[in-house]
N, C-alpha and C positions, 0 to 999 in steps of 0.2 A: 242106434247111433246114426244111420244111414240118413232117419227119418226127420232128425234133430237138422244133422248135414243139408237135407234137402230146404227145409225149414228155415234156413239162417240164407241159403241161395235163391230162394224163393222170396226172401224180404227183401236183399239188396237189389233183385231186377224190380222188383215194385219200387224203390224210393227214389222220390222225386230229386233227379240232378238238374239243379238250375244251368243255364246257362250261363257260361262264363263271362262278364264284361269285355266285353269290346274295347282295345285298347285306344288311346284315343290317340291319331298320329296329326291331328292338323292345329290342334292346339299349339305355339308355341311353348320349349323347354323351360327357356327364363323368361323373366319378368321385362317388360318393355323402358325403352330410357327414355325416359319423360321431359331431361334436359339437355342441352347441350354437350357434346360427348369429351371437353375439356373438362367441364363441370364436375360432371361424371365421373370420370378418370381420377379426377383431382379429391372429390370426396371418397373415391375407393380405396385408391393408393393408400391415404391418409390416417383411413380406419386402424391399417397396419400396420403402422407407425412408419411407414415412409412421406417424406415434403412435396408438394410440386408449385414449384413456383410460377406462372402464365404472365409472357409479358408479350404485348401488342408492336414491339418494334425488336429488330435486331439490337439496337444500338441500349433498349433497355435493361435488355435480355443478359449481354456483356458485360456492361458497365454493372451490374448487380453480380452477376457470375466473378465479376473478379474482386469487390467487395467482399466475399463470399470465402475466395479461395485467398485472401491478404491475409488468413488467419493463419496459411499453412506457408514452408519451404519451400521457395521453386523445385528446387531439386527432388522434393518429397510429390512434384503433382506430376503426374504421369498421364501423357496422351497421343496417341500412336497414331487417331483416325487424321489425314492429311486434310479435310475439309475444317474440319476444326481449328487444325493447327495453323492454318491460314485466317480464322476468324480471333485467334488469340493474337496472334499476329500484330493484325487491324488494330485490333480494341487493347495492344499491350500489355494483353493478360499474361505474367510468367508461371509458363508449364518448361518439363524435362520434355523431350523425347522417350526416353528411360529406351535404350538399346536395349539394358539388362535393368529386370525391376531391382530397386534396389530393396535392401532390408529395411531400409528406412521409412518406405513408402506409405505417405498418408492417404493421400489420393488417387483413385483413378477414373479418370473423366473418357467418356465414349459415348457414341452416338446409340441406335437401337434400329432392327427391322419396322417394329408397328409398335405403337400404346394400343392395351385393350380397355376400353373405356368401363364394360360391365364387370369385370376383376379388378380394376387399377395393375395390370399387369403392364408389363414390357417384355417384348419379344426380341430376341437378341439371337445371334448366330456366331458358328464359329468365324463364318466369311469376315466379319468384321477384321479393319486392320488391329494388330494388336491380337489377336485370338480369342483363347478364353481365359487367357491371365487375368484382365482388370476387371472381369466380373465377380473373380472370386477373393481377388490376394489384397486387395487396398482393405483398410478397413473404413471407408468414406468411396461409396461410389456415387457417380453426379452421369447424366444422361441429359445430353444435348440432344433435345427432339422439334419435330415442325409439326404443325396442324395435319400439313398432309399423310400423317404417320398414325394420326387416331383413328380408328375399327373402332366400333361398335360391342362385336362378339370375336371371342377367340377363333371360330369358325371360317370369320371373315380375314384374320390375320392368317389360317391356314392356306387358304384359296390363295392369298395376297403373294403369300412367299410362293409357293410353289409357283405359281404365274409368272414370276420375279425373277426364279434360279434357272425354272425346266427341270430338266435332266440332272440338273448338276446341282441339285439342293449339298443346302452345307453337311457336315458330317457333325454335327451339333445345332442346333434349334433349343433356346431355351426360353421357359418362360420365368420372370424373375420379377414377385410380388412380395415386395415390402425389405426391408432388410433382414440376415440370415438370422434365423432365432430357434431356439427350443426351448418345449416348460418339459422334459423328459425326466429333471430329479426334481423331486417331489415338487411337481407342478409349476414350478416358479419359472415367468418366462423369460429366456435370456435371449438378448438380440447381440449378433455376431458370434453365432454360434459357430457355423463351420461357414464364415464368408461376411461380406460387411458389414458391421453392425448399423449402418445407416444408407440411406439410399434417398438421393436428392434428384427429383426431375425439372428443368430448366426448357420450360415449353413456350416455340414462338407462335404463338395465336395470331398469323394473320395470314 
């Protein structure tokens, strides 16, 4: 038995152990963006069944935004960010304040931290005015964003905020790609599953 024993300990120190690979750390993780990071964004978002729509002037941007929102109730659009609500203002577009969302609410319109151009992701905070009601409760959410808000990689949207808050990041950071959806009963996938079933971004590209 001993000799069997010794016999089976004497093959494993003879058998050749390769050397393990070398992990490789300087290659980059993802894939590089070959175009333009509106482009980019816009074809990602897309794939998931969220719109983005890229317009070259403010005044384009509006005037189609509120084309846009003529299909709903003023009282049903809901918009709490004060930068915006000064550009609806301008451009005439009728939004609520919504003190109290109401149950009726179709829309809700709010700005974002960063677009991530390699997910079509948007990055949004509790900070925002408004909180985190109109990310989840409208079943139509719309994202008034600028050029200067697209990243490239989620990584670079990390660095961005924190740089952004300091000390005093929000107590919510979310990232929010595509509208809400599940295929959880037998596979079939449902959008606005637990949050909007559509998500509209309204990007000024300049």
């Amino acid at each position: 038995m001993n000799d069997a024993r010794q016999e089976i300990l004497n093959r494993l120190k003879s058998a050749i152990h390769p050397e393990p690979e070398k992990p490789d750390f300087d290659t980059p993780v993802y894939h590089p963006i070959n175009e333009p990071l509106e482009i980019a964004f816009k074809e990602n978002l897309e794939k998931v069944n969220g719109s983005v729509h890229i317009y070259p002037s403010e005044k384009e941007l509006y005037e189609n935004l509120k084309k846009f929102l003529s299909n709903y109730e003023m009282e049903n659009i809901c918009c709490k960010e004060t930068e915006i609500q000064q550009q609806f203002k301008k451009f005439q577009i009728p939004f609520s304040e919504c003190a109290e969302l109401p149950e009726t609410i179709e829309v809700g319109i709010t700005g974002c931290e960063f677009l991530i151009a390699h997910t079509g992701s948007a990055m949004v905070s509790s900070a925002q005015k408004g909180g985190r009601q109109l990310f989840v409760y409208p079943p139509v959410h719309v994202i008034v964003a600028q050029k200067n808000q697209l990243v490239d990689y989620s990584e670079k949207a990390y660095t961005d905020i924190h740089n952004k808050f300091k000390k005093n990041l929000p107590s919510q950071i979310t990232l929010i790609t595509g509208p809400s959806r599940t295929a959880d009963i037998e596979k079939t996938l449902i959008l606005g599953a637990h949050g909007p079933r559509e998500l509209h971004v309204f990007l000024l590209n300049n």
